[in-house]
MDTraj code that builds the backbone (N, CA, C; nanometers):
import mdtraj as md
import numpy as np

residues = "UNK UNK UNK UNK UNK UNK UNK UNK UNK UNK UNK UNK UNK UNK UNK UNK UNK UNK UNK UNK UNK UNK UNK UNK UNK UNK UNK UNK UNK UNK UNK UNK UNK UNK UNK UNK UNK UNK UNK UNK UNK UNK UNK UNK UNK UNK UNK UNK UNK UNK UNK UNK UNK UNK UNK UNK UNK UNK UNK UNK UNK UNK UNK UNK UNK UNK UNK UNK UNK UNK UNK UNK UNK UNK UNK UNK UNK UNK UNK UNK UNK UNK UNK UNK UNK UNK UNK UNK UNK UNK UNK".split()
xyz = np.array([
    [-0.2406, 1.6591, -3.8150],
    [-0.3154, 1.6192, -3.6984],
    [-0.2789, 1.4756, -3.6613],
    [-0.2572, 1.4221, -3.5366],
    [-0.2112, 1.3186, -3.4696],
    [-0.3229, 1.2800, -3.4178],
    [-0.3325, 1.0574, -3.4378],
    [-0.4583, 1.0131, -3.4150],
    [-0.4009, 0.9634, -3.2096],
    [-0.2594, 0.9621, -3.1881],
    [-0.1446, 0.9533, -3.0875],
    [-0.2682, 1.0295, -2.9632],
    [-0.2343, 0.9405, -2.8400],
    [-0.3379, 0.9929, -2.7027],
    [-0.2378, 1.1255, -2.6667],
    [-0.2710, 1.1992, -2.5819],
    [-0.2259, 1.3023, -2.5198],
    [-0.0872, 1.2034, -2.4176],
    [0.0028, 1.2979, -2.3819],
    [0.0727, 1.2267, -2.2635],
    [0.0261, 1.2114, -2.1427],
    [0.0253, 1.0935, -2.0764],
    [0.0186, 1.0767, -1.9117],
    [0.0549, 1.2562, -1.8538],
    [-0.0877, 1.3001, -1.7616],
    [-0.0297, 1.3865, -1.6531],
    [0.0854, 1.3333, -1.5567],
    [0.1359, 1.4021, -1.5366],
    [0.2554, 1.4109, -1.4182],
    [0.1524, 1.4274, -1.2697],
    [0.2192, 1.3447, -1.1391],
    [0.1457, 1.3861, -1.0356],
    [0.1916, 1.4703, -0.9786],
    [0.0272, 1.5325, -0.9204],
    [0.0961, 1.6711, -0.8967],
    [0.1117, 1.6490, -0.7401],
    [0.1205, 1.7744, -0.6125],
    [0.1541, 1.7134, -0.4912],
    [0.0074, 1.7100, -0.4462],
    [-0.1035, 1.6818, -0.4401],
    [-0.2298, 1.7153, -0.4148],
    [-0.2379, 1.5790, -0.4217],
    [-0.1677, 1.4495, -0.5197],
    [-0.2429, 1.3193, -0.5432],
    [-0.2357, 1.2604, -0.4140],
    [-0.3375, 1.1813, -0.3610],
    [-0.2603, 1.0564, -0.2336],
    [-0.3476, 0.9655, -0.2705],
    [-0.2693, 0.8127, -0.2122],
    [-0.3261, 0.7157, -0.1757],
    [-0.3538, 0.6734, -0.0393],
    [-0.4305, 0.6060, -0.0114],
    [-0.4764, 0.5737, 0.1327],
    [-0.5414, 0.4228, 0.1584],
    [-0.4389, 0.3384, 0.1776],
    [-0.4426, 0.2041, 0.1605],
    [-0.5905, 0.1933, 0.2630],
    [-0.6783, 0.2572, 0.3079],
    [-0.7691, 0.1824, 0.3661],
    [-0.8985, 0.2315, 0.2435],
    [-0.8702, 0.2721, 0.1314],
    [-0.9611, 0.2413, 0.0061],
    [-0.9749, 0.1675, -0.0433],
    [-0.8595, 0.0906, -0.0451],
    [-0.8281, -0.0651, -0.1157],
    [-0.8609, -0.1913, -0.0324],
    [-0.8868, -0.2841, -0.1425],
    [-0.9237, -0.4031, -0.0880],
    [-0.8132, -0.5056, -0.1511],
    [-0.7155, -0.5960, -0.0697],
    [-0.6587, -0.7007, -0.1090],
    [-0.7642, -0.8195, -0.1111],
    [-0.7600, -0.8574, -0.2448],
    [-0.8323, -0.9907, -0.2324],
    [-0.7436, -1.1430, -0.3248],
    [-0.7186, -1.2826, -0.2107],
    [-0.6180, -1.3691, -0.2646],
    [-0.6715, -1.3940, -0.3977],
    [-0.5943, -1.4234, -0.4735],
    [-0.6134, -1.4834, -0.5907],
    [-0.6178, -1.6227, -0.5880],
    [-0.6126, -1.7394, -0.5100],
    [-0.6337, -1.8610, -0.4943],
    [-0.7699, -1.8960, -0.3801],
    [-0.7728, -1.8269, -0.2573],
    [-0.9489, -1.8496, -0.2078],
    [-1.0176, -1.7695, -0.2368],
    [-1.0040, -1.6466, -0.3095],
    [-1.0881, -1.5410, -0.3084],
    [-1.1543, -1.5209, -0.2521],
    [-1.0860, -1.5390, -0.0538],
    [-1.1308, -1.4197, 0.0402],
    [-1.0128, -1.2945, 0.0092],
    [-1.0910, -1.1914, 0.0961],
    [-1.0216, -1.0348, 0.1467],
    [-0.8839, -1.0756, 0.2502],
    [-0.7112, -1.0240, 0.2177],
    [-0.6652, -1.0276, 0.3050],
    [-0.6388, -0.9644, 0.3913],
    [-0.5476, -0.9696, 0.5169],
    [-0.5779, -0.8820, 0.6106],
    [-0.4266, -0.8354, 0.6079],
    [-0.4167, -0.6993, 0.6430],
    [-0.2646, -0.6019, 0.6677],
    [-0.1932, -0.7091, 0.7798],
    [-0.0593, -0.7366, 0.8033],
    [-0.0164, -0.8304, 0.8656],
    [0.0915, -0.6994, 0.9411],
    [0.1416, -0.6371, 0.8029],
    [0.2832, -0.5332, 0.8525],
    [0.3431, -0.4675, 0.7508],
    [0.3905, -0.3659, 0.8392],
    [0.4489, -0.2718, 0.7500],
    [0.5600, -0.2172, 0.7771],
    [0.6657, -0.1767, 0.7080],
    [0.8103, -0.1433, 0.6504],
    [0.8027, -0.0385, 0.5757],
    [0.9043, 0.0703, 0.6034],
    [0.9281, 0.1313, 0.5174],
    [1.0928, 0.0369, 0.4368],
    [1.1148, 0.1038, 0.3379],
    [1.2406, 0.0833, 0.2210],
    [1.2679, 0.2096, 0.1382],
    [1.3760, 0.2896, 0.2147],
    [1.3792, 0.3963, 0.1374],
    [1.2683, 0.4643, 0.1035],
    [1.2308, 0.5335, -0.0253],
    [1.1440, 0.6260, -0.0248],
    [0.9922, 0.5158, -0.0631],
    [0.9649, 0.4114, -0.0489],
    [0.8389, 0.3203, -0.0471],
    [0.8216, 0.2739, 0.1017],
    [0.7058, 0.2893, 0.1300],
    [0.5870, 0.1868, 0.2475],
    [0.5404, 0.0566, 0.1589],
    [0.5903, -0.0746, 0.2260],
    [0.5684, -0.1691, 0.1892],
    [0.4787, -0.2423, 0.3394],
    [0.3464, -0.2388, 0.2458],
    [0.2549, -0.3439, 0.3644],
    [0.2600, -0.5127, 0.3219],
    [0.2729, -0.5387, 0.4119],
    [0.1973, -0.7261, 0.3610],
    [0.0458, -0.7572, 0.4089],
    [0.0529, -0.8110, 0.3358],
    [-0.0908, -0.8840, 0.3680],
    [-0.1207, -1.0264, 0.3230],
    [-0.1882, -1.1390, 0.4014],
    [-0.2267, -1.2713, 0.4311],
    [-0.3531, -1.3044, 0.4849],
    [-0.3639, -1.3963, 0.4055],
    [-0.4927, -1.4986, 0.4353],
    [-0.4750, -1.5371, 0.5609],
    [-0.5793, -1.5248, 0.6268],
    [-0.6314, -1.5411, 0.7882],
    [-0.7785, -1.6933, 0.7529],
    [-0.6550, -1.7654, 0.6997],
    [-0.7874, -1.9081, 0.7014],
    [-0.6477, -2.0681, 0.6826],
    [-0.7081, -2.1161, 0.6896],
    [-0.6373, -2.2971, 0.7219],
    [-0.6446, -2.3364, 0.5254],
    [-0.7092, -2.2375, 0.4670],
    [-0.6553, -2.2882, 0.2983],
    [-0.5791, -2.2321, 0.2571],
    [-0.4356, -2.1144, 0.2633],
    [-0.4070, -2.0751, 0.2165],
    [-0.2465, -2.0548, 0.3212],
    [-0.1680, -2.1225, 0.2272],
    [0.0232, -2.1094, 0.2957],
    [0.0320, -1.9500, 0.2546],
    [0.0741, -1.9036, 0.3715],
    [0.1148, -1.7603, 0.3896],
    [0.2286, -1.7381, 0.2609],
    [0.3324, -1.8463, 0.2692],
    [0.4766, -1.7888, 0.1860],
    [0.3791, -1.7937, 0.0706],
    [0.3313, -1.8865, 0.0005],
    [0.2442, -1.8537, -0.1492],
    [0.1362, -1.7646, -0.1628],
    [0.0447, -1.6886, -0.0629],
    [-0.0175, -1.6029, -0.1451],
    [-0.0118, -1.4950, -0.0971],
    [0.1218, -1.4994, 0.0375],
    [0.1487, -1.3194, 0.0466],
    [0.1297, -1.2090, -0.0489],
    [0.0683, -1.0902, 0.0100],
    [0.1059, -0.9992, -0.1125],
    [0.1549, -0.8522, -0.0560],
    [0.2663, -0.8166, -0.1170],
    [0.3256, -0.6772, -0.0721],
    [0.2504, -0.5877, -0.1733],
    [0.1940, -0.4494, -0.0971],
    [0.1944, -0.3805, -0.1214],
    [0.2614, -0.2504, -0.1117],
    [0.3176, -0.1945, -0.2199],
    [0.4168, -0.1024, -0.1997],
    [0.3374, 0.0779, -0.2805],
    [0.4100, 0.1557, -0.1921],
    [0.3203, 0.2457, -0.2297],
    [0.4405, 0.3652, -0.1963],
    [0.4739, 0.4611, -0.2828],
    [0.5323, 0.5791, -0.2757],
    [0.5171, 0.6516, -0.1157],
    [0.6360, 0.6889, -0.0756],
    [0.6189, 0.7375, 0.0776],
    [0.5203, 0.8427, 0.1139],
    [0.5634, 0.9771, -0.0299],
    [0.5374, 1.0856, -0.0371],
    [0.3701, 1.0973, -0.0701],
    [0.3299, 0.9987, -0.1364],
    [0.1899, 0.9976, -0.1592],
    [0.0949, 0.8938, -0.0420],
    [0.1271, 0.8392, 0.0419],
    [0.0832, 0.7450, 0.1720],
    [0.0220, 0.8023, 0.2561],
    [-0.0870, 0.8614, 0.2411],
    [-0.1783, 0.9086, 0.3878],
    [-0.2341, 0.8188, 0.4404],
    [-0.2123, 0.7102, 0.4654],
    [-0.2596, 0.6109, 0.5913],
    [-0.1019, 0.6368, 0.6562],
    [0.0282, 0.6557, 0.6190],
    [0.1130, 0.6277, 0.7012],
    [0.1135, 0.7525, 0.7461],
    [0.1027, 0.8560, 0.6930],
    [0.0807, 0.9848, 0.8037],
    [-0.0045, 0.9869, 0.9102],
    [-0.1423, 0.9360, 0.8961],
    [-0.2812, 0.8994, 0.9785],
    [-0.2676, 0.9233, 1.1342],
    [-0.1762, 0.8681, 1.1732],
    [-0.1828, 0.8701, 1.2999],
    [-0.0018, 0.8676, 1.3724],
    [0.0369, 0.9947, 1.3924],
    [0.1629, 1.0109, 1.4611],
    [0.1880, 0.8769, 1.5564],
    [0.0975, 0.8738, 1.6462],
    [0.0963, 0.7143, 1.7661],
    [0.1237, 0.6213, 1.6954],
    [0.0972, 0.6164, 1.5717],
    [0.0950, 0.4305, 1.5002],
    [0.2440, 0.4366, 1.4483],
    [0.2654, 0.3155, 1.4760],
    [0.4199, 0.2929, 1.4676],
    [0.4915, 0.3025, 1.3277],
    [0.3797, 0.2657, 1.2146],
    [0.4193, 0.2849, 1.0662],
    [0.3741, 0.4375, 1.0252],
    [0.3474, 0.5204, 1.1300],
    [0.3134, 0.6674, 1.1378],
    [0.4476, 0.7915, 1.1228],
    [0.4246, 0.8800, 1.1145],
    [0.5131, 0.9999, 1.0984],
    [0.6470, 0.9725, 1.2148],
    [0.6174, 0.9416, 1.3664],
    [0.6430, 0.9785, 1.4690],
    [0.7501, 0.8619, 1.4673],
    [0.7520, 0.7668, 1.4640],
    [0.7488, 0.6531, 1.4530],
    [0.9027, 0.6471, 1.3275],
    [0.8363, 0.6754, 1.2189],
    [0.8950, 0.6651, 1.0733],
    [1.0040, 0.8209, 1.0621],
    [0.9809, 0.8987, 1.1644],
    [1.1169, 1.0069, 1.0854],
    [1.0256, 1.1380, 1.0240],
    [0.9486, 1.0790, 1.0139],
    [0.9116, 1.2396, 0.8618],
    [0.8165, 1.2990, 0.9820],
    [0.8121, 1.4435, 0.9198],
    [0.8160, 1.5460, 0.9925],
    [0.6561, 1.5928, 0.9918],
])
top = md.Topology()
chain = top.add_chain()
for i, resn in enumerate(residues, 1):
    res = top.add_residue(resn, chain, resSeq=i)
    for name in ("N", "CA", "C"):
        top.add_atom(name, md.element.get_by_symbol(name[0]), res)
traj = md.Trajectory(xyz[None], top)
């Protein structure tokens, strides 16, 4: 008998993420930041996000968020939105 955890599940196609569950919050003012833009890169959606205040230099507390294409239902969300299906290629 093994005291060893089970292995990590594999994801299955049912998992998604949906970046409007999440909250970016800076690590130097600890306000909430705000989505600035988004890119795809190959098979990742990369958002940025920045402090919207006079304490905080954009180049230092940017933060990318990157997130698997295939699992991204905010970028499916809306065909019209430009980081959307219609927009991005996928079908």
């Amino acid at each position: 008998m093994s005291d060893s955890p089970p292995p990590p599940e594999e994801p299955t196609s049912l998992e998604t993420l949906n970046i409007r569950n999440l909250s970016i919050k800076c690590g130097q003012c600890e306000t909430y930041q705000t989505l600035l833009r988004f890119e795809r890169h190959g098979e990742w959606n990369v958002y940025t996000y920045e402090c919207e205040n006079e304490t905080c230099a954009p180049e230092v507390t940017r933060t990318l968020l990157e997130v698997p294409a295939e699992l991204d239902v905010f970028a499916r969300r809306d065909p019209q939105w430009r980081g959307g299906q219609r927009w991005g290629g996928a079908e």
